[in-house]
C-alpha positions in Angstrom: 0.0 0.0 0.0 1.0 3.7 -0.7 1.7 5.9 2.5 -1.3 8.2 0.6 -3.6 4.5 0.8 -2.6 4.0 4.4 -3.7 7.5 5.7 -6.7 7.3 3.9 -7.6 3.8 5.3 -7.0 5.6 8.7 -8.6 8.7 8.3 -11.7 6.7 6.9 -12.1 4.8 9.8 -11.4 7.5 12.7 -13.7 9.6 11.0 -16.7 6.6 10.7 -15.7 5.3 14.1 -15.1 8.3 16.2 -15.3 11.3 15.0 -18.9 11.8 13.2 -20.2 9.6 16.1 -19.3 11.5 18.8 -19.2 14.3 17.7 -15.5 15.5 17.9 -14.3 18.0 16.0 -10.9 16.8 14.1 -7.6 18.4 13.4 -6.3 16.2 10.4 -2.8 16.2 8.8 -2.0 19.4 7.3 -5.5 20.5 7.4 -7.2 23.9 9.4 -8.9 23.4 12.5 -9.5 26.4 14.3 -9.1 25.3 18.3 -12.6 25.1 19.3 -13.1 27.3 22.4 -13.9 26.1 25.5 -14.7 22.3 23.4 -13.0 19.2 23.6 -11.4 18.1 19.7 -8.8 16.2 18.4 -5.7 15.9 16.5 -4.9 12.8 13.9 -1.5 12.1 13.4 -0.2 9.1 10.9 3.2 8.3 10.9 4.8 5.4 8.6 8.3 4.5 8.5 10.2 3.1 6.0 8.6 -0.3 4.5 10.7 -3.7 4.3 11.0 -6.9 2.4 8.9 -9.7 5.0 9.1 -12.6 2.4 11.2 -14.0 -0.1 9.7 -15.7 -3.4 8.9 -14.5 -6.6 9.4 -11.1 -7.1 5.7 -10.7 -8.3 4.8 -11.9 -4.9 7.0 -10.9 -2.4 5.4 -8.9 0.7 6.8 -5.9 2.1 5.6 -4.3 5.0 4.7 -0.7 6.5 4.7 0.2 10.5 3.5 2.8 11.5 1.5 4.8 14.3 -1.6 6.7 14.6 -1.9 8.9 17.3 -5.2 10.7 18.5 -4.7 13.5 20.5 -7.0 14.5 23.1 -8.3 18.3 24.3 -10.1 19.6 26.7 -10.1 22.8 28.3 -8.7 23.3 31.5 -10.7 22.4 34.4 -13.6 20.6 32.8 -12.3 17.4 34.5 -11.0 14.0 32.2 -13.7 12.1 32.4 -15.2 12.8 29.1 -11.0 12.6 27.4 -11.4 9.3 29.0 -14.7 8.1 27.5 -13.3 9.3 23.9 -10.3 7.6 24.3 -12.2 4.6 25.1 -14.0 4.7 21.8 -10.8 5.2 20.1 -9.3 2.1 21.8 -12.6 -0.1 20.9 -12.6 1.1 17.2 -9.2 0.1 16.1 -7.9 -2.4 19.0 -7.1 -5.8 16.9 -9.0 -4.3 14.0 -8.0 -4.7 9.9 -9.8 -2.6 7.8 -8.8 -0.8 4.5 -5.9 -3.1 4.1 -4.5 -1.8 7.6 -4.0 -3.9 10.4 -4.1 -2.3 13.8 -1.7 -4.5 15.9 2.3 -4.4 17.1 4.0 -7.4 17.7 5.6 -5.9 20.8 3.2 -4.2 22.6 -0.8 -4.1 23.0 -2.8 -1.8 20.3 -3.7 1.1 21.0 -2.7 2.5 24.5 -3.6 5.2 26.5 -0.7 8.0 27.5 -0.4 11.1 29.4 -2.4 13.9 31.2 -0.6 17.2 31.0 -1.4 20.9 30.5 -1.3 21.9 27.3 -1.7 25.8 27.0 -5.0 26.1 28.0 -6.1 22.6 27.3 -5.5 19.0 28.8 -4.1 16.5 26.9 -4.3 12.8 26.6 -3.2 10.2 23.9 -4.5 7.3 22.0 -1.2 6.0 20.5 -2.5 3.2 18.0 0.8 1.3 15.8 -0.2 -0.2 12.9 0.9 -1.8 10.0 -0.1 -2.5 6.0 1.2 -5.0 3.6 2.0 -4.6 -0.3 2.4 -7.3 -2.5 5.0 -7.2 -5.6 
């Protein structure tokens, strides 16, 4: 899959999953988002690394492999409390945890998918994470 495929795949499914559901406004790659005042919203980040060979065969058919990570960044202002980052990062964590969809599989080998990180000041916001690694496979 192309990095441009990936993304897509991602965005599609945070925006299907999460963000139209909720609703939560989202900040996606390279795109405007004017920080809601006094809301809670959300920044998408996807970032791939560099792919590599994962089988050997004919070169029509040989797999190579993408990793990456999605991470979901949380806000809400300060002093409105974390339960409702908490419930959101919960629905993050149940949309994508050991999910495949789009050609991208949401999974590490190391670690569990997705986890929830942090709880610190941000300006005038509060901040938690949804870190999500993932990976896609191309064929040829």
């Amino acid at each position: 899959m192309t990095n441009e495929a990936i993304a897509n795949a991602i965005r599609s499914r945070f925006k299907a999953q999460v963000a139209d559901l909720i609703p939560l406004p989202t900040q996606y790659d390279n795109q405007d988002l004017a920080n809601p005042d006094n809301a809670t919203w959300c920044r998408l980040t996807i970032k791939t690394a560099a792919s590599r060979q994962v089988s050997i065969g004919n070169p029509s058919a040989q797999r190579y492999r993408t990793h990456g990570v999605m991470i979901a960044q949380l806000f809400a202002p300060l002093g409105s409390g974390v339960g409702e980052l908490r419930g959101i990062a919960d629905k993050v964590v149940l949309a994508f945890r050991g999910k495949t969809d789009g050609g991208v599989t949401y999974a590490s080998q190391d670690k569990d998918c997705p986890s929830v990180e942090g709880g610190w000041q941000r300006e005038d916001s509060w901040q938690i994470n949804v870190v999500c690694p993932f990976y896609a496979d191309d064929i040829g």
